[in-house]
N, C-alpha and C positions, 0 to 999 in steps of 0.2 A: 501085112508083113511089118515086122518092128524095124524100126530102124537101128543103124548099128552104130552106136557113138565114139566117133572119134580119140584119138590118143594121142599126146605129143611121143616120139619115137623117144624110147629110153637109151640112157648113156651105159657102160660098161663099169665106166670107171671114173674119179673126179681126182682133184689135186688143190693143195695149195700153191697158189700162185706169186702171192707177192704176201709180205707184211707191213706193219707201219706200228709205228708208236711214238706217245705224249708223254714226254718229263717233266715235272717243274724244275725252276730251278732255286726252288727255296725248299731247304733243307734244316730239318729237323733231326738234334741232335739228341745223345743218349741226358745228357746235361739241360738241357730245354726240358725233355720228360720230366727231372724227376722237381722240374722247380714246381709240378703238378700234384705227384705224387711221391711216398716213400718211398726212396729205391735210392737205385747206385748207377753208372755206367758199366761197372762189373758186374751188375745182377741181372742186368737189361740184355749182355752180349750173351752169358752163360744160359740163362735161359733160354734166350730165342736167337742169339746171333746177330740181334739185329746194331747195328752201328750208327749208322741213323735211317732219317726215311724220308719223303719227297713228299709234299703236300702243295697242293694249287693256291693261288691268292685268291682271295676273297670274289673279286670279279670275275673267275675264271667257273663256268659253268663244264657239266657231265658234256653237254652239247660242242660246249669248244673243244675238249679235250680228244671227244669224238672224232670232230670234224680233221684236227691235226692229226691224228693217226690214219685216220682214213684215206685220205690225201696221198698219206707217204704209200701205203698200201695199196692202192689203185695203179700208183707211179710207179711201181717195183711190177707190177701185174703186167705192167702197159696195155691196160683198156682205160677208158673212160666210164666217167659213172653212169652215162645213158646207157651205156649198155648190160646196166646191172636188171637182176631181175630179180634183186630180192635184196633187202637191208635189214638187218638182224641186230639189234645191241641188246649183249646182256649188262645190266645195271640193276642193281638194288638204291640208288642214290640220285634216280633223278628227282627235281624237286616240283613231277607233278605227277600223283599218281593217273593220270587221260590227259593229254592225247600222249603216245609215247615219244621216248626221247629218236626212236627209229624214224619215225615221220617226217620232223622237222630236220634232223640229218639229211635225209633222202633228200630234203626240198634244197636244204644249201647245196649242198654235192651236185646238184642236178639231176637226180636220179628218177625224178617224177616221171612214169607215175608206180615206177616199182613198188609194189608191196613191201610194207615195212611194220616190222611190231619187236617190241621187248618182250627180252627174258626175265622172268627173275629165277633166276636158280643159284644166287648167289654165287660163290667159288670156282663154283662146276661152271656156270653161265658160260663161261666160252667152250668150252667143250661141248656143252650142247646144243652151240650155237655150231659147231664145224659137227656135229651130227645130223641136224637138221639141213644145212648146207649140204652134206654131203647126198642127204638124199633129194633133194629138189635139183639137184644138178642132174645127178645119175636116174633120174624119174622122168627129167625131160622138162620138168617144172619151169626151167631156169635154165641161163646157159651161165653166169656168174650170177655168185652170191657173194655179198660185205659180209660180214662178222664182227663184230667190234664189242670189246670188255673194257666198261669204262666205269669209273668209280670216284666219285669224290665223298671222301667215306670222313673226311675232315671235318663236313658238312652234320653227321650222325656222331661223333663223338663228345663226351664228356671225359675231359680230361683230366679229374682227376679218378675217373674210376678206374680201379686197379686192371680189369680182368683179361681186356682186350684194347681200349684206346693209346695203352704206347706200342701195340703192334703195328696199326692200320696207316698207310700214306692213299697217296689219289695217282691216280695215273691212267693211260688208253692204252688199247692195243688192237691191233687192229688185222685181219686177213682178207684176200682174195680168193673164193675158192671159183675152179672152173673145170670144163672137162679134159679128160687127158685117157691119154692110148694105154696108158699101165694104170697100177693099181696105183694110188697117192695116200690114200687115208681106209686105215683098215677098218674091221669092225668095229661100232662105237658100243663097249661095256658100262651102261649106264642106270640106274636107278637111285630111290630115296627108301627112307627109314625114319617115317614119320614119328615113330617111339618114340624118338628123342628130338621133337621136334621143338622142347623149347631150350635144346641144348644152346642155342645161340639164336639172340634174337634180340628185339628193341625191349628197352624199360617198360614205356607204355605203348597203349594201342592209341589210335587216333581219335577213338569212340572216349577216351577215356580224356583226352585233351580237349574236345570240344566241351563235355558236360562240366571240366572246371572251368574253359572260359564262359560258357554260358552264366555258370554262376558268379563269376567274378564282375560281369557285366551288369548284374544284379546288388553289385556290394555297393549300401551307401555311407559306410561310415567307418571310424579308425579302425573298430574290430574285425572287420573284414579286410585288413587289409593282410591278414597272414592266408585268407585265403587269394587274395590278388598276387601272391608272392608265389601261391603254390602254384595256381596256373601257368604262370609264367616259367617257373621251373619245371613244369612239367613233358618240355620235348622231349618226343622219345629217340633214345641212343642207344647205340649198339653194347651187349652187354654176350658174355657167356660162361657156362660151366666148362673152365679150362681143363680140368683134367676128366671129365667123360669124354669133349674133343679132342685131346690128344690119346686117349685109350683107343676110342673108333681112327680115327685117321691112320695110326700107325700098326693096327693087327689086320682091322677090315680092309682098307684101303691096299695092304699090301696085295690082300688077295685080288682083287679089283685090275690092280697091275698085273698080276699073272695072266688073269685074266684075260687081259687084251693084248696083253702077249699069244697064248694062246689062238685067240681069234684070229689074230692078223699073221697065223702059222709061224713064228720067230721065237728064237732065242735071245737072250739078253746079253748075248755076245754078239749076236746080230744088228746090236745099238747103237747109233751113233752117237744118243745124246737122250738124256734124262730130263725133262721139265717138269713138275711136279708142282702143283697149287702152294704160291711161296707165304705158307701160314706160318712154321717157325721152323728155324734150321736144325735144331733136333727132329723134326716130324721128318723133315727133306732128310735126314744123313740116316735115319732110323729105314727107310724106304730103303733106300739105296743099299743097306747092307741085307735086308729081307731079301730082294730082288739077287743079290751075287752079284753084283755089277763088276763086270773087269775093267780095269785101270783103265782103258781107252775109251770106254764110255764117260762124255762129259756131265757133268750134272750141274742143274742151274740153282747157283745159289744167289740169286738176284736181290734174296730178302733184304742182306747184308746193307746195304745202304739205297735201297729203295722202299722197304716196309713191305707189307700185306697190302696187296691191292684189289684182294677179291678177284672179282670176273679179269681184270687188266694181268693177273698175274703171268699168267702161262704167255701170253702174246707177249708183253713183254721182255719174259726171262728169255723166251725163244727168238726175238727180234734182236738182242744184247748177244747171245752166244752167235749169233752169226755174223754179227759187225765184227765182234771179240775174233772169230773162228769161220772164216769165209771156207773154211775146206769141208765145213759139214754140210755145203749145199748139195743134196740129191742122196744126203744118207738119213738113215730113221732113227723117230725120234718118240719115245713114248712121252707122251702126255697124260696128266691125272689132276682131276679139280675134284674138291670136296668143300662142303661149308656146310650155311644152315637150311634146315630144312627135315633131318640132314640128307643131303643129295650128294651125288656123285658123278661122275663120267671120264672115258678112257677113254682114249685109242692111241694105237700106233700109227704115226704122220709121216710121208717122204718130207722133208724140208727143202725148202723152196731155194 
């Protein structure tokens, strides 16, 4: 006779519980930017809104910035991190590609010996991180899950390149998901569109930085020293085709939010609140009018003086409207991350 294998008893339904998030407090202005590159303060706002933006000091590591979000996020939850059963950060910017930056989180927190690994999905990353979340909760997997979108994107840029480095700041953000008696987080609308996969992406690959230091380690005389010059300029930073990105973000992406609108059966007068991947406040306002938003749905426009923060964004903007707007707790709130890859992911959230 076979034996009949066991099952953790599945949940119904999950929620978010608590948030958290990491600020710096060194502040990067439209004026700072342009001592980098051509521009204005005026061309910097019009284009992308943004005013200034938040960047970490030098000693401040993806890990710290982590650990401070997470923290707050636990403490809003009121569990403890022993009793996590799962640590999730999405990051494109920790500074080791193995072991993940989820590991050694979990170890500070106390978390050991929950399972723990990165995302990279870039933008989306926290989105996919409260997708995953949500089914490891509602599978039985797990009774809480972390989530944390953390970024120090400071780290990857070349400042004077035009395309994308006066967008991006550094910042965390962090959730608690657990189970709950109602529905808390709807269906997650999510996938990529690898065609335009080097819509955004780094200068070089890493394969491409070893073989010039290789050879630079080889140079014995003056003549080589334009190639000891190129290696060393050779890290690779964050670079992209601005306007294929904002083409896709603002036609596809709207769909994307219909989308999980649909899924999570609501209207967009059903909305509390709009948070949307804070890449530039034209993409944010262009959404918002696709969508019909009525005037009592709030929409985060966090970019304004925090920057692009990648995976941190959404946790973030959504941690800021609730300090801002304590009356939005226990109403919904669609979420939407995009970046490179290019990827995606949606849902509609109760907020905590």
């Amino acid at each position: 006779m076979t034996a009949t294998l066991k099952q953790p008893a599945p949940r119904a339904h999950s929620r978010i519980l608590g948030l958290g998030s990491y600020r710096s407090e060194v502040v990067v202005t439209n004026e700072d930017i342009c001592q980098w590159i051509d521009s204005s303060d005026e061309w910097i706002r019009q284009r992308t809104g943004i005013v200034t933006r938040l960047r970490a000091p030098r000693e401040v590591s993806v890990i710290d910035m982590s650990e401070a979000a997470a923290r707050q996020a636990l403490a809003a939850a009121g569990i403890e991190a022993s009793q996590l059963g799962a640590v999730i950060v999405s990051t494109v910017t920790h500074q080791y590609a193995t072991p993940s930056a989820a590991a050694l989180l979990a170890d500070r927190l106390g978390a050991t010996p929950a399972p723990a690994y990165d995302i990279s999905a870039a933008c989306a990353g926290y989105c996919y991180g409260i997708a995953q979340a949500d089914a490891l909760v509602r599978s039985g997997a797990a009774n809480y899950v972390l989530v944390v979108g953390s970024e120090k994107l400071s780290d990857v840029i070349d400042n004077h390149e035009r395309t994308i480095s006066f967008l991006l700041g550094d910042g965390a953000g962090a959730a608690v998901v657990g189970p709950s008696e109602v529905p808390g987080i709807g269906p997650s609308v999510w996938g990529s569109d690898g065609g335009k996969w080097d819509a955004i992406g780094m200068t070089h690959s890493l394969l491409e930085v070893r073989d010039h230091a290789e050879a630079a380690k080889l140079a014995t005389g003056p003549d080589d020293l334009a190639l000891i010059s190129g290696a060393v300029g050779l890290w690779p930073t964050l670079r992209q085709d601005g306007q294929t990105v904002f083409r896709w973000a603002v036609w596809e992406m709207a769909k994307v939010a219909k989308q999980a609108l649909e899924a999570a059966g609501v209207e967009a007068s059903d909305l509390a609140a709009f948070v949307p991947h804070q890449a530039n406040m034209r993409i944010i306002d262009s959404l918002a009018k696709e969508l019909r938003l009525p005037e009592h749905v709030l929409v985060a426009r966090d970019i304004e003086d925090t920057g692009n923060t990648s995976a941190a964004s959404i946790p973030l903007a959504t941690a800021r409207l609730l300090t801002e707007h304590p009356e939005l707790s226990g109403g919904l709130s669609l979420q939407i991350g995009f970046g490179a890859g290019l990827v995606f992911g949606a849902q509609v959230v109760v907020l905590p």
